[in-house]
N, C-alpha and C positions, 0 to 999 in steps of 0.2 A: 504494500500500500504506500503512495508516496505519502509523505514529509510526517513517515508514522513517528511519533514521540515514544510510544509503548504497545504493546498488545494487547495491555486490561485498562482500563481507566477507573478507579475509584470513586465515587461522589460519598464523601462525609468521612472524617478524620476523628470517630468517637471510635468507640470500643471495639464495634462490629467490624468498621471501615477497616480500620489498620491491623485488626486479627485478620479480617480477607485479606487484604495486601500482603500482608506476610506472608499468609501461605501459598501464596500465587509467588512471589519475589523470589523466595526459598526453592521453589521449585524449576528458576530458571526463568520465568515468563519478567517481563517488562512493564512493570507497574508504575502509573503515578498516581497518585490519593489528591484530587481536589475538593475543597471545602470552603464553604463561605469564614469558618471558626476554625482556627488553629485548634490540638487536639484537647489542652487544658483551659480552655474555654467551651467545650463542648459539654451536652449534660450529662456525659461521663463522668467528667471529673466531680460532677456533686453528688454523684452515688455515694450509698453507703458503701456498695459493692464488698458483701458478705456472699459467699454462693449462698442460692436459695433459692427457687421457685416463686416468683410474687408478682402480681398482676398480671400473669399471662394464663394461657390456656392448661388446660389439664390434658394433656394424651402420649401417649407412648413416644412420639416422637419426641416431645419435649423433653420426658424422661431422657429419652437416650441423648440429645444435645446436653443435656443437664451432666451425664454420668459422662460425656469424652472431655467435657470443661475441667470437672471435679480433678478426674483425673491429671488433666496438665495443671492447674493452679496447687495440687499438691504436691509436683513438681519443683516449683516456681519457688513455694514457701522456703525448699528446700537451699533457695540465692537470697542474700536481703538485698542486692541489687534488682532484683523484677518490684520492690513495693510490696510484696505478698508474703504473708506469713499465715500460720493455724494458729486461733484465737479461740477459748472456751469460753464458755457463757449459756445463755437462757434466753429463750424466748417464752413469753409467757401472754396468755387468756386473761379476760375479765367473769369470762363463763362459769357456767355452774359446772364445779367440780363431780367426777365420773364416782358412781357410789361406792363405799366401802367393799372390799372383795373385787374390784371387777376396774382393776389398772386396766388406762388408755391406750389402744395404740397407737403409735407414731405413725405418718404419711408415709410411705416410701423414702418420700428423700429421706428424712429425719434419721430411718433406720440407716442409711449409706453414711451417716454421721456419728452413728453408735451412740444415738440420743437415750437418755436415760428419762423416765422422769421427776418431775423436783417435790421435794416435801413441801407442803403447806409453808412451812416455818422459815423455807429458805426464797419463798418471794416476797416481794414488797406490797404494803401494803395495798389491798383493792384489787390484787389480781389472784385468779381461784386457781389456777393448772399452768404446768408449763414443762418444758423438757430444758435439759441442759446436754448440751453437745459443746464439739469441736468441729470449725469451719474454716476454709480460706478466708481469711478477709485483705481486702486489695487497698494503699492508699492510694488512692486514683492517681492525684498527681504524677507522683513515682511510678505508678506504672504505668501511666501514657507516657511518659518521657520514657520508660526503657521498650513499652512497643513503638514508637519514631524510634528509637533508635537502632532498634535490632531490623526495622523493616528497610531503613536510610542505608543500616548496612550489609544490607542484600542487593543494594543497586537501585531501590525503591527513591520517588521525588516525591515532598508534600509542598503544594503550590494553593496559596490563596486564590479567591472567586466564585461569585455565583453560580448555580447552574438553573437553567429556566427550562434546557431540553436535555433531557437523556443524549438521544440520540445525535443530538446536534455538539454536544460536549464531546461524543468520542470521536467525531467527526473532526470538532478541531484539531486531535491527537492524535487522530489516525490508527483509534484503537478498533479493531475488533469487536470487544466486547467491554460492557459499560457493567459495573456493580451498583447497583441504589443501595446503599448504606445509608441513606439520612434520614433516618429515626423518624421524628415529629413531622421533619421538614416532607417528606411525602405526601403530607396529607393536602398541601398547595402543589408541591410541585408534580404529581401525578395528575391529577387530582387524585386522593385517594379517601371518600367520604367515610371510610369505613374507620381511618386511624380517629383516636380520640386521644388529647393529652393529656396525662395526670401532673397535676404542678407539684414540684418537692421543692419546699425548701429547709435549710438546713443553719445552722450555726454550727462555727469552729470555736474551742472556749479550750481556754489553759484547762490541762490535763491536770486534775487535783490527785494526781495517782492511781486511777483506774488503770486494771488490766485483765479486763473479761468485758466481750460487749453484754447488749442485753436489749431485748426488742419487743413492746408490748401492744398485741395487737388491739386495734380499735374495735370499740362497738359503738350502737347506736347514740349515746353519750360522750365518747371519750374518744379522742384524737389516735393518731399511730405517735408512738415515743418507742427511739430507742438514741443507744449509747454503742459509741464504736472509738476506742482509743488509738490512738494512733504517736504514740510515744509522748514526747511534750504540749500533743493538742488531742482534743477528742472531737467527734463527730457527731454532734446532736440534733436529733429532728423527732418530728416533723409532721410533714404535710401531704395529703393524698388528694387533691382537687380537679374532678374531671373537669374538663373541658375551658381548660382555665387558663389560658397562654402569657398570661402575666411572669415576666423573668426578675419583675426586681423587688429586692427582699421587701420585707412589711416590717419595720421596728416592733409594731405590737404582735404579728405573730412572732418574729424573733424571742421576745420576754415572755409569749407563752411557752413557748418551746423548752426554752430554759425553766421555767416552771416546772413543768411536768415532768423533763429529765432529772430537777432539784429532789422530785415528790420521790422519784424513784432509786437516785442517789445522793443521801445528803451533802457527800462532800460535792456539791458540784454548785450547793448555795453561795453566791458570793463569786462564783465562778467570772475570769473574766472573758468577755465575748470579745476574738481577734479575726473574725472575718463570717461572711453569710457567705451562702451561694444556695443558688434557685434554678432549679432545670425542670426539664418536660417529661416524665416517659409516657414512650410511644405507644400504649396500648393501643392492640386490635385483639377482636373476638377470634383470628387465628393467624398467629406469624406469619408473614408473607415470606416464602422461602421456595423461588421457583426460577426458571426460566421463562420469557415470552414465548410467542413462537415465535420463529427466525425470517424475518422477510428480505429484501435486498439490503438493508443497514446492519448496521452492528448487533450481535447479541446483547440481548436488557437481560441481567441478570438482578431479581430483588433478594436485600435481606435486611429485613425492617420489620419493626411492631414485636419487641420482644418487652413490652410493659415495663415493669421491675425487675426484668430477668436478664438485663443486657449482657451483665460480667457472666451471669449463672450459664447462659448457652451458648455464649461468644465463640469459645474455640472450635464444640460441635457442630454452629451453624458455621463457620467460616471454611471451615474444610468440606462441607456439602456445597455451600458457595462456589468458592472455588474451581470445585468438582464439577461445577455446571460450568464454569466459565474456561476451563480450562477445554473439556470437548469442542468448545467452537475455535480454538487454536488448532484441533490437530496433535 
């Protein structure tokens, strides 16, 4: 093809984007990652990114992206250069606890986690049931800085700019084949009526010594809170807001945020607040994880709409990604 740049072209430089890049880069092929947001401005980087299965679909498939992710992030833990490390902790219900004689069981994933579950005595106040496991957890920043780098040094380019057309995008690169990586952004730029945003936001506050997260889910009443440490700063939130595209912090939900994490860890009263961030996930009622069909242009390869699950399927859906875009190479 003349004045080709690369043979894949990327659209979106969050989690998804640059795990597909990688494995396309790695394998030889000619990638560049374009995105309107460099990678730690993306709403990656405001993930709690704990693995986990959370606002996306429930089905086999998911399982299994869920279980090839698990896998490489306990990998990862194993470098403190990738950001990721295994962190214990509790997640825990406001539910009515399961009766005497007759212990809960765990989700699937839960069990791939060797989740236990928690005595009454050992949650905090207002909450009935909960499991305590061990999980990868990712500090985003760190680890979008070590995937640009490990993708940069495969030969891979991440170049600023809109895209308005798929196919017009790989047309200026002279790609092949185009990847849709961009999350929320799909839902204009396809159109794609079906994605819905959930708005998270989040507070960064001096680490008062925490070192176990902790995540309590919402009910009709009560917000989603949880706690994710991350050496001399923790990760406190938050917020689950459909259809809400607003990205810039709220001071007053900030001080509830911190409330709530206060209610559930005291040392975190007092705590100081040194940074917010506020992102989208991309919920759809089923990941878009396909090929188009292939007409005279480039192959459209999508992989978007993983809700809460970005980090949890990332590296299962990148290599099926991939997998699709690498057939229209040859």
């Amino acid at each position: 093809m003349p004045n080709s740049e690369c043979d894949v072209l990327v659209v979106g430089a969050g989690v998804s984007g640059l795990t597909t890049a990688i494995c396309l880069a790695e394998s030889g092929v000619r990638v560049v990652i374009r995105a309107a947001a460099p990678p730690r401005q993306t709403t990656s980087s405001v993930a709690g990114a704990i693995w986990g299965p959370h606002l996306v679909e429930e089905s086999d498939r998911v399982a299994r992206w869920g279980r090839e992710t698990l896998a490489v992030l306990r990998e990862f833990a194993a470098d403190p250069a990738t950001g990721v490390r295994t962190m214990t902790g509790v997640a825990a219900s406001r539910g009515t606890p399961p009766p005497p004689g007759a212990p809960p069981e765990p989700p699937d994933w839960l069990g791939d986690l060797g989740a236990v579950p928690c005595r009454a005595a050992d949650l905090p106040g207002g909450f009935a049931g909960g499991w305590r496991y061990s999980a990868p957890l990712a500090n985003m920043p760190a680890y979008l800085g070590y995937l640009r780098a490990r993708f940069e040094g495969s030969g891979g380019r991440v170049e600023a700019g809109m895209v308005r057309s798929l196919p017009a995008a790989a047309a200026e690169h002279g790609a092949r084949a185009v990847l849709n990586c961009t999350g929320a952004g799909a839902r204009d730029l396809l159109p794609d009526p079906e994605l819905t945003p959930y708005q998270g936001q989040v507070v960064i506050a001096e680490n008062p010594g925490l070192t176990e997260f902790f995540i309590g889910l919402p009910d009709d009443t009560t917000e989603l809170v949880y706690l994710f440490p991350h050496g001399a700063t923790v990760v406190l939130g938050g917020t689950e807001v459909a259809d809400d595209w607003n990205t810039k912090p709220d001071p007053a939900v900030a001080a509830r945020i911190l409330r709530d994490c206060a209610a559930v860890e005291p040392r975190l009263n007092g705590a100081r607040m040194v940074g917010h961030r506020v992102g989208l996930r991309p919920f759809r009622p089923r990941v878009r994880l396909e090929a188009e069909p292939r007409g005279s242009g480039p192959l459209v390869v999508h992989n978007y709409g993983h809700g809460g699950a970005g980090i949890t399927l990332s590296w299962g859906c990148a290599r099926e990604a991939a997998a699709l875009a690498a057939r229209a190479l040859g």
